[in-house]
C-alpha positions as CSV (number, residue, x, y, z in Angstrom):
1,X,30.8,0.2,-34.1
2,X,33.6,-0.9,-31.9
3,X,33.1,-1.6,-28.1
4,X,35.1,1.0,-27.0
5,X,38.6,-1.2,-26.6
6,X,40.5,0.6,-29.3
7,X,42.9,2.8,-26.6
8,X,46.1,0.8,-25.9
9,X,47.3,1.8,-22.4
10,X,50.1,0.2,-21.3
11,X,49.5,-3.1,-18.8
12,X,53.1,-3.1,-18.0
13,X,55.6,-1.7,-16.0
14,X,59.0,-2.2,-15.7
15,X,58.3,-5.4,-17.1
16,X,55.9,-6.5,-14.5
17,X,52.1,-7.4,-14.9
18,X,50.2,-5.5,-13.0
19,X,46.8,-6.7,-11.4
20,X,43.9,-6.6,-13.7
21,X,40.9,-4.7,-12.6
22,X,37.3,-5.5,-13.6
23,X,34.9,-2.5,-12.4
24,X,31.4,-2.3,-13.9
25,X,29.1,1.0,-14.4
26,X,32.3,3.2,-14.9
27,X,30.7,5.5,-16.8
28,X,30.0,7.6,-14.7
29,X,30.3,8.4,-10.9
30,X,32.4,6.3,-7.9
31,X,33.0,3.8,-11.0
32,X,34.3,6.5,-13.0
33,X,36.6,7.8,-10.9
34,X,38.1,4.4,-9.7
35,X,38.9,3.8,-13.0
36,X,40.7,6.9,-13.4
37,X,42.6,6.5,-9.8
38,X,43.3,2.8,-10.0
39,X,44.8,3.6,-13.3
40,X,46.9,6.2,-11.9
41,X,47.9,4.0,-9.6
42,X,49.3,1.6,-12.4
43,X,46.4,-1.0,-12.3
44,X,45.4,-2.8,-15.6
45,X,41.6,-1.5,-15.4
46,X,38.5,-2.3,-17.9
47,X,35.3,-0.8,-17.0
48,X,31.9,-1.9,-18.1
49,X,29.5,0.5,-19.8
50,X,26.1,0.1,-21.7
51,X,27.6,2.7,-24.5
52,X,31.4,2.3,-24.5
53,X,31.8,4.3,-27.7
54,X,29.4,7.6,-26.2
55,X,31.4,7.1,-22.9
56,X,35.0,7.5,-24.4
57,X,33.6,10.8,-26.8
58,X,32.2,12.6,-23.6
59,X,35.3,12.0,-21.7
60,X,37.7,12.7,-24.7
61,X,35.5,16.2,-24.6
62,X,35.6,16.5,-20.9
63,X,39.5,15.6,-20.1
64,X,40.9,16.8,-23.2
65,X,42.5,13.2,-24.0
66,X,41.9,9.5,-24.0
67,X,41.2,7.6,-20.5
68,X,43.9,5.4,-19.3
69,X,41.6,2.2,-19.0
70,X,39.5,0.1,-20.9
71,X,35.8,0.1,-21.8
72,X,33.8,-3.0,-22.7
73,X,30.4,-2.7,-23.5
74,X,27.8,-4.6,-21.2
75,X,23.7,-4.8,-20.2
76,X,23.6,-5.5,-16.3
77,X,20.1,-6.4,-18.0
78,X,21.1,-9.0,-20.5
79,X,22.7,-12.2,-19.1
80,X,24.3,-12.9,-22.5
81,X,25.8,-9.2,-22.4
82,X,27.4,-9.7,-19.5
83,X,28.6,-13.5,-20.2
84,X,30.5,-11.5,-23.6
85,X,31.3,-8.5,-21.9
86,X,33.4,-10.2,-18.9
87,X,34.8,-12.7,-22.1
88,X,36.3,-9.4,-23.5
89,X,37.4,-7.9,-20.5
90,X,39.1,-11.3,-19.4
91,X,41.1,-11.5,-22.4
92,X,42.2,-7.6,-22.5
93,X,43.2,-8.2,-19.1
94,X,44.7,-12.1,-19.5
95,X,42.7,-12.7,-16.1
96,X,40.7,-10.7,-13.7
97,X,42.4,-10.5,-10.2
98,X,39.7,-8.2,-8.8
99,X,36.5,-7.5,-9.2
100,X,34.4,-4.3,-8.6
101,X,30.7,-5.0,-8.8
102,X,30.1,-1.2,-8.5
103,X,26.9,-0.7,-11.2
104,X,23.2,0.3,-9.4
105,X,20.2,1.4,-10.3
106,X,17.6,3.6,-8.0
107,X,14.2,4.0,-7.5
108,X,11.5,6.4,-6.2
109,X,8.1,4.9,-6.0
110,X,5.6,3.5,-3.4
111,X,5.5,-0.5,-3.7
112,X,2.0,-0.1,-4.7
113,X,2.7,2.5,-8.1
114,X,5.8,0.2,-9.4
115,X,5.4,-2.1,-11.7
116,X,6.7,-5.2,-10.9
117,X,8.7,-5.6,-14.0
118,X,10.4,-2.5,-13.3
119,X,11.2,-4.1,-9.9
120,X,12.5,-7.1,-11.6
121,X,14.8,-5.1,-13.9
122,X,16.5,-3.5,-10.4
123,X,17.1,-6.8,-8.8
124,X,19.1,-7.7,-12.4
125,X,21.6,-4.9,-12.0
126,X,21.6,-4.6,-8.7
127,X,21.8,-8.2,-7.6
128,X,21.7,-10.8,-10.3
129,X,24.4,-9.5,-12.2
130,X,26.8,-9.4,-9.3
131,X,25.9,-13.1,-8.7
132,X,26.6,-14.2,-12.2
133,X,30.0,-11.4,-12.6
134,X,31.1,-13.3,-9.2
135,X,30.3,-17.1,-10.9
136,X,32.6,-15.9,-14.0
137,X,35.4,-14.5,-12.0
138,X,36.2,-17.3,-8.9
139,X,36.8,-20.5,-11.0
140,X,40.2,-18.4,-12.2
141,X,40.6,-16.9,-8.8
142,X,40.4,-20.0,-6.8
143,X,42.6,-21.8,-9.2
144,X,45.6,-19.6,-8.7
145,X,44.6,-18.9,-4.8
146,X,44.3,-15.2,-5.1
147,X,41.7,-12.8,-5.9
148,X,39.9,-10.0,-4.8
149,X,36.1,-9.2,-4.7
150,X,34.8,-5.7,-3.8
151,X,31.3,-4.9,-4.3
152,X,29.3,-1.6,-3.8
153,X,26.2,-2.1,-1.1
154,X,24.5,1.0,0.4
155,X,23.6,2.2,4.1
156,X,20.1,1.3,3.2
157,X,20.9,-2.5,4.1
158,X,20.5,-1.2,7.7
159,X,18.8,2.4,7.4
160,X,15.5,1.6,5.1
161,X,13.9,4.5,3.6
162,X,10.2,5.0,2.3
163,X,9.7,5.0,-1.3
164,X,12.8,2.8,-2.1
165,X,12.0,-0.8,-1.0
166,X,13.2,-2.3,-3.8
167,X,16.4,-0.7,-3.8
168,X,16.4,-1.4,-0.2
169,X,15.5,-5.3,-0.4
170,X,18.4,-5.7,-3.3
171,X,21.2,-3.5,-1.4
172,X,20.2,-5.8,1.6
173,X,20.6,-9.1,-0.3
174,X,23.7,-7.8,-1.8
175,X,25.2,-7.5,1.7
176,X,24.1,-10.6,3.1
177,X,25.4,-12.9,-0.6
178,X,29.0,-11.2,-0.1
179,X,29.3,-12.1,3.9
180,X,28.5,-15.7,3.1
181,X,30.4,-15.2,0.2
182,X,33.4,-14.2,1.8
183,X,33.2,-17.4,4.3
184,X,32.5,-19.5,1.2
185,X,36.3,-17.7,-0.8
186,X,38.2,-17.7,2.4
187,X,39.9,-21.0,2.1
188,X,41.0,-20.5,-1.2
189,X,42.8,-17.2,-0.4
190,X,40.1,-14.7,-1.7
191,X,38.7,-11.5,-0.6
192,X,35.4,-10.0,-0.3
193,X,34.8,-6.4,0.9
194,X,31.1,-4.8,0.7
195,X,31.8,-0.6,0.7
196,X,28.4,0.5,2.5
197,X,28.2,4.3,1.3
198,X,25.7,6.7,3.0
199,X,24.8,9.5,0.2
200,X,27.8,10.1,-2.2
201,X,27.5,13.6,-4.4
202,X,26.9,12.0,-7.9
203,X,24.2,11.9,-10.6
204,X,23.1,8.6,-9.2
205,X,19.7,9.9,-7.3
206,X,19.5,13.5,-9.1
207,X,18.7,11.0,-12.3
208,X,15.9,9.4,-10.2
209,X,12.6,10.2,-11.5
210,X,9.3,9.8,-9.3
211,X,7.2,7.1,-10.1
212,X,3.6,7.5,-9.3
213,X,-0.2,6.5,-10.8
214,X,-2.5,9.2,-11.2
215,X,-5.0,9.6,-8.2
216,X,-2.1,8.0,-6.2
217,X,-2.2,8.5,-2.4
218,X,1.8,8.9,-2.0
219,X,2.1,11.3,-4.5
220,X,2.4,14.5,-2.1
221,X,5.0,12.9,0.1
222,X,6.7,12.0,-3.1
223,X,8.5,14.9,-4.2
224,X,10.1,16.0,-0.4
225,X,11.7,12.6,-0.6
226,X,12.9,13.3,-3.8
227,X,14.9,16.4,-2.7
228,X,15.9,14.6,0.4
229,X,17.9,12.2,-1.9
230,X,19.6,15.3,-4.2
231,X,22.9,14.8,-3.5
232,X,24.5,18.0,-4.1
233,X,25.7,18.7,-0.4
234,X,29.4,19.6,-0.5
235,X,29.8,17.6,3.1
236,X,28.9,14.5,1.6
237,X,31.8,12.6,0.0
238,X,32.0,12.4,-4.0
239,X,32.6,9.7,-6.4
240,X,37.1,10.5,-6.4
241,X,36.6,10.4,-2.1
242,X,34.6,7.0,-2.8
243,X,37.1,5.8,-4.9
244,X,40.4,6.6,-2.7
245,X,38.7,4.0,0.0
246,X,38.4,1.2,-2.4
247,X,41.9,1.8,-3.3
248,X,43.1,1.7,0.3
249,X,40.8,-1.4,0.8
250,X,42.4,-3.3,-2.2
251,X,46.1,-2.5,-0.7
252,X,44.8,-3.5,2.7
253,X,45.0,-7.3,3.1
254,X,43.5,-6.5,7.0
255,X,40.8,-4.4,5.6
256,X,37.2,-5.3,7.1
257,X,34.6,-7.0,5.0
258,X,32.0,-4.3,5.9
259,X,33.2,-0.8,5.0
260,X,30.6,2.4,6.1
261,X,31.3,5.4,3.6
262,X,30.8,8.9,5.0
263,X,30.0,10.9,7.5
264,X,26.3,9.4,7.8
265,X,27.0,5.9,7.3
266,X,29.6,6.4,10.6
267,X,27.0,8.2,12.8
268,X,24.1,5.2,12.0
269,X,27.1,2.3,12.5
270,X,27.0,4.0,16.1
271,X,23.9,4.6,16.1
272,X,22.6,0.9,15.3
273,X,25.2,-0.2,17.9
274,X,23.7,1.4,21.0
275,X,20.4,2.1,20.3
276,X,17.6,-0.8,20.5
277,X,15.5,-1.7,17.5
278,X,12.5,0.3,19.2
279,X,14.1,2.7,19.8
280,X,15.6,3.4,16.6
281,X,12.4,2.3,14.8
282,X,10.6,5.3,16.7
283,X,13.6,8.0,16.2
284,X,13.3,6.6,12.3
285,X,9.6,7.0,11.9
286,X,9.5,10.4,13.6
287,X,12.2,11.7,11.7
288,X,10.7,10.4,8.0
289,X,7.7,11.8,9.1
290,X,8.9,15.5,9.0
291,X,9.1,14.9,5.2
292,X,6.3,15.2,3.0
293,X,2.5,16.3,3.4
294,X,3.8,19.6,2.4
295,X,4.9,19.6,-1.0
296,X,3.5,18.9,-4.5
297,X,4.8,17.4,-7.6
C-alpha cells in the first residue's frame, strides 16, 4: 500500500522553488481546503492524513482528477507516526518553510462520563503533536533564519463551553505554547500565528458523538448542546473562507499572532474587551442555561 505520495505536482515555477508547506489533518475540512488554495496559489504543499490512499480515491471521485499536493500518512496518536510522517514530508518538500498544525479532535461529554484515556488521546492530537511537529520543524527554520508557524486554536480558549472541557483545556494550552512560542522564534526571524475560529461549517462537530454512562445525570442536557454545535449555518464561515485567512496571514509579515475567525469570534473579542469577568461569567451562565432540560437523547 503506498502512502499516498505517488502524484507528482510540479514544485517549480519558472525555475524558482517555491515555499514548502506542511499542513496536517487535510483530509478533510479548513485543512482540506488550504491545501487545495495554497496549491493554487503555487505553494509546494504535503498534507498529513491517517489514510492517505482512502483520501486521494474520495477526492479523485469527488473533483474528477488528482489533487495538486501531497499526502503523507500520519497518527497525531502515534509519536513514531508522526516522527516518519514529517521525515517523508521533509524530503518531498527538501525543507519545511511553514508549518500548519491544523488537525483536532472534539468531544461531547461531562468530565465525569469520559474516560480519562479518551481525554488523554485529545490532548495527543490536539496538543502533543503540535509540540513535537513544532520540535521537528525549528532546528531547520532557525538555521536558515526563516520560517513560518501557523497553528489552528479555537474561540473556546476564551469562551468555555459545558460538555467540552477537555477540548477547551487543550485549545487553551495550544494558545498559550504558541504566544510563548512566538517570543521564544522571534530572534531567529520566525513566525507564529494562532487562527482562533468561532464555529466554521464543516464535519468537524456534526461527527461528534455524545458521550454519556447510563443513569447519567447530564444526559438530558446532552443532546441540546449537541445541536448547538451542528454547524450547518450558512452565516458561519466554511473550511475555503477559513482557508483564504491563513493564506492572507502567511503573505502578511505584519499579520497579528492572535487571529479571531468569524463573525462570533469578532463579537466575543469585543465582548471580552469591555465587559468584566462577572459580568460576562453571569451573561455566559444565563445564556448556557437556556440549553438543555428540554430535550432527550
Amino acid at each position: 500500500m503506498s502512502d499516498g505520495t505517488s502524484l507528482e505536482p510540479s514544485f517549480r515555477e519558472g525555475g524558482k522553488t517555491l515555499p514548502g508547506v506542511l499542513i496536517t489533518g487535510a483530509s478533510s475540512g479548513i485543512g482540506l481546503a488550504t491545501a487545495y488554495l495554497l496549491s493554487e496559489r503555487g505553494y509546494r504543499v504535503v498534507g498529513t492524513a491517517r489514510n492517505p490512499d482512502a483520501v486521494l480515491h474520495r477526492l479523485q471521485e469527488e473533483r474528477g482528477g488528482t489533487p495538486p499536493f501531497r499526502l503523507v500518512r500520519m497518527d497525531l496518536t502515534d509519536p513514531a507516526s508522526v516522527d516518519e510522517g514529517y521525515a517523508r514530508a521533509q524530503s518531498l518538500l527538501g525543507g519545511v518553510d511553514i508549518l500548519i498544525n491544523n488537525a483536532g479532535q472534539g468531544e461531547l461529554g461531562s468530565v465525569e462520563d469520559t474516560d480519562l484515556d479518551d481525554s488523554r488521546t485529545l490532548f495527543e492530537v490536539n496538543y502533543f503533536s503540535v509540540v513535537r511537529l513544532v520540535k521537528l520543524a525549528v532546528p531547520a527554520m532557525r538555521a536558515r533564519g526563516s520560517g513560518i508557524i501557523l497553528n489552528l486554536g479555537s474561540i473556546v480558549h476564551d469562551l468555555q463551553f459545558p460538555f467540552k472541557a477537555q477540548y477547551c483545556a487543550s485549545k487553551s494550552a495550544l494558545t498559550g505554547f504558541s504566544l510563548s512560542l512566538r517570543y521564544e522564534l522571534h530572534p531567529h526571524h520566525i513566525r507564529v500565528h494562532i487562527l482562533e475560529p468561532g464555529w466554521v461549517r464543516s464535519e468537524f462537530h456534526n461527527r461528534l458523538r455524545p458521550v454519556y454512562k447510563a443513569g447519567s445525570p447530564y444526559a438530558l442536557r446532552l443532546k441540546p448542546f449537541l445541536d448547538f454545535t451542528r454547524d450547518s449555518d450558512p452565516a458561519v464561515p466554511d473550511g475555503r473562507a477559513v482557508a483564504v485567512i491563513i493564506l492572507a496571514t502567511l503573505e502578511n509579515p505584519k499579520a497579528p499572532v492572535r487571529i479571531p475567525v468569524g463573525r462570533e469570534a469578532r463579537k466575543f473579542r469585543i465582548a471580552r474587551r469591555f465587559l468584566s469577568n462577572a459580568m460576562l461569567d453571569r451573561l455566559l451562565l444565563w445564556k448556557l442555561s437556556q440549553k438543555g432540560d428540554k430535550a432527550h437523547l
